[in-house]
Steps between C-alpha positions, in 0.01 A plus 500: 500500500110555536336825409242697701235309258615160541710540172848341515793696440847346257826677537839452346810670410469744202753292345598150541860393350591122520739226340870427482680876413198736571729691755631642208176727421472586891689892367226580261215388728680721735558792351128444368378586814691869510758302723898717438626395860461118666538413855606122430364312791680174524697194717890527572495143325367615216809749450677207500347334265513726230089533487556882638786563292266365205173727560717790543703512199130464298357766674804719415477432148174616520585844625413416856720563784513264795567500875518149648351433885632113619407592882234259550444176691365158385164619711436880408491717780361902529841606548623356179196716363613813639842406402459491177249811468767735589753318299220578237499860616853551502505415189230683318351173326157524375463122487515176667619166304490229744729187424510145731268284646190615697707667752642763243192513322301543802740791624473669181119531477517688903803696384254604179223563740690714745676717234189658440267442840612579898628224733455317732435181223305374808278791387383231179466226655249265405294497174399848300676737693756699275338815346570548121857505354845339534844548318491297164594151596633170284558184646809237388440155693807309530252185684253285345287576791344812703321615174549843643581698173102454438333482814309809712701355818843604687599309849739670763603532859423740698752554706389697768192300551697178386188424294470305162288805311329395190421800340259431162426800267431519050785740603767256524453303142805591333499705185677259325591137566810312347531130517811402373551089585882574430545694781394168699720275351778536807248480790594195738288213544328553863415861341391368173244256758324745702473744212319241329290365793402841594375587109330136525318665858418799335327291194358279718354732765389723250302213259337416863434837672176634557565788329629315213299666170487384140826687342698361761391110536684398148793715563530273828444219320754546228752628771470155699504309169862694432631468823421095579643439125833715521610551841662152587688568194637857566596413871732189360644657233473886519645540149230400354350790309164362432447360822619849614246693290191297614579556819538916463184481275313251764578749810394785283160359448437437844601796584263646273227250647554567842509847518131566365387197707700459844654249646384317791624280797848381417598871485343616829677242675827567304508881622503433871826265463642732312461764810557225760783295359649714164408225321451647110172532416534263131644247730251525739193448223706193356567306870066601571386459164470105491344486860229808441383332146425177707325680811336717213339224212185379682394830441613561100505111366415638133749756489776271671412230249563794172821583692620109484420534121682794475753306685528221233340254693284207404160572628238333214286286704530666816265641740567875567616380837791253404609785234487715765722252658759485218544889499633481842716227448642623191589839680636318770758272273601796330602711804693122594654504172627843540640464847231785720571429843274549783466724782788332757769514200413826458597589884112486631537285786219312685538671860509874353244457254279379815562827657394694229265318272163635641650846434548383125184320410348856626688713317439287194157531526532849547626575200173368292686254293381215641131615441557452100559141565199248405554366856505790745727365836442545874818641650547167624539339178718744408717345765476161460607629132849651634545156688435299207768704314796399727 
């Protein structure tokens, strides 16, 4: 992020693998990295789907013997961590291949973490505190969305404090990413939807950030351009390879954007229903992301009217303002067209949210998200916000 000096700092993967059969190279990148023994951290629907079966069989053709961990819920918890570290122990693995959506991939990067550093995770918590070292670590998304196999970031519950911990480290970047759109092709619609509204927040929030810097502004740019072009397309017809790829390749970028920028207000807020409610967090940023970018433009008009380019739209003649304008609305007909619900569909009703909404708005501002956003909220915007969502 930013040096001691005021220099900025750009980190990626060592190796980046994408397009349709690049899961088929994932057993030399892993045995490039000394790697004899895999833990396999993965979904019990991906067994089914033959994705496990799939990454398996490569890596044993490549001389590397694998252990597969399924134990994990759709929200990663500290006790699926620990879980799977003695499963890694018992074992004897000497390497972590994480394979899913962000809540594999995010359980992978603490199970890498803690196979070479103490617990309590809680110990990390927060942004630069893992010493040096981790087991080697690759990371197979099976979602156009998180962008986890390249970001510095890994989300779980704590649950003894029943916490949300964001934990934010160099540590965590994967060794190797592999972004294979076939392994995509059977995800659902609603899945397909908030994957791709959460890689259109990341773009987004990381284009308009604060601590957005001049590697990561195109990548966002490019990422939003791939994402409004492709992802109406890959939600109504999920065969569609093409469609498919953009969409891998489109969270990717913003993945790669957002993790040497930060995101901003959309994900603040989207933590604390994830604690309150168990609302997942990429459905969370896709219900907030429409109503943030409208509290949020007076504040960024020029870079709101580059996003509604990047968007496709129409803007030649108009003032930064009614661009500004356009972005919104195009962001808000695409999460229509895709069918994002709000916040009472989603089981948030009125009279609880009441109860516990002050509590949220804080803890969203407590975790320093919001800050990054070109408008900075009062808690009680950040309420009105969670009303608005309903």
């Amino acid at each position: 992020m930013t040096s001691a000096n005021g220099g900025r700092e750009f980190r990626l993967p060592g190796l980046i693998l994408t397009g349709p059969g690049c899961l088929g190279q994932v057993g030399s990148a892993t045995t490039e990295l000394g790697v004899s023994h895999a833990l396999v951290v993965t979904a019990t629907p991906l067994r089914e789907s033959g994705a496990v079966d799939e990454a398996t069989s490569v890596l044993n053709s490549a001389g590397v013997a694998t252990t597969v961990f399924d134990k994990i819920n759709a929200e990663p918890t500290t006790d699926d961590v620990e879980a799977a570290v003695t499963a890694y122990e018992e074992a004897g693995a000497d390497g972590i291949v994480g394979l899913g959506g962000g809540s594999a991939l995010d359980t992978a990067k603490a199970v890498a973490v803690r196979a070479k550093h103490p617990g309590p995770l809680s110990l990390y918590q927060g942004q630069d505190q893992i010493p040096p070292g981790r087991a080697p670590l690759v990371a197979i998304p099976t979602t156009a969305g998180t962008g986890s196999e390249v970001t510095r970031f890994t989300i779980l519950t704590d649950r003894e404090r029943d916490v949300k911990m964001l934990i934010g480290s160099a540590t965590v970047i994967p060794d190797v990413a592999v972004a294979d759109p076939n392994l995509t092709l059977t995800a659902p619609p609603p899945v397909t939807a908030s994957a791709g509204i959460d890689a259109l927040t990341h773009a987004i929030e990381s284009y308009i950030s604060r601590r957005s810097q001049p590697l990561s502004r195109p990548l966002a740019l490019s990422a939003i351009s791939m994402i409004g072009a492709n992802l109406r397309q890959a939600w109504s017809n999920g065969q569609d390879l093409d469609a498919r790829r953009a969409m891998m390749d489109g969270a990717l970028v913003a993945g790669m954007s957002f993790t040497n920028a930060s995101v901003a207000l959309v994900h603040g807020m989207a933590r604390p229903l994830g604690a309150y409610f168990g609302v997942p967090h990429g459905l969370s940023n896709a219900v907030l992301l429409p109503h943030v970018m409208e509290y949020s433009a007076s504040e960024a008009t020029e870079s709101y009217a580059e996003i509604a380019r990047a968007l496709g739209e129409d803007v030649s003649g108009l003032s930064p303002a009614a661009a500004a304008d356009r972005a919104i609305a195009a962001v808000q007909s695409l999460c229509e067209d895709v069918e994002v619900p709000g916040l009472t569909a989603l089981g948030v009703g009125r009279e609880r949210l009441m109860t516990v909404v002050e509590a949220m708005a804080n803890d969203a501002l407590d975790s320093g998200s919001p800050a990054n956003n070109p408008r900075v909220p009062e808690a009680s915007e950040i309420v009105a916000l969670y009303e608005k969502a309903l």
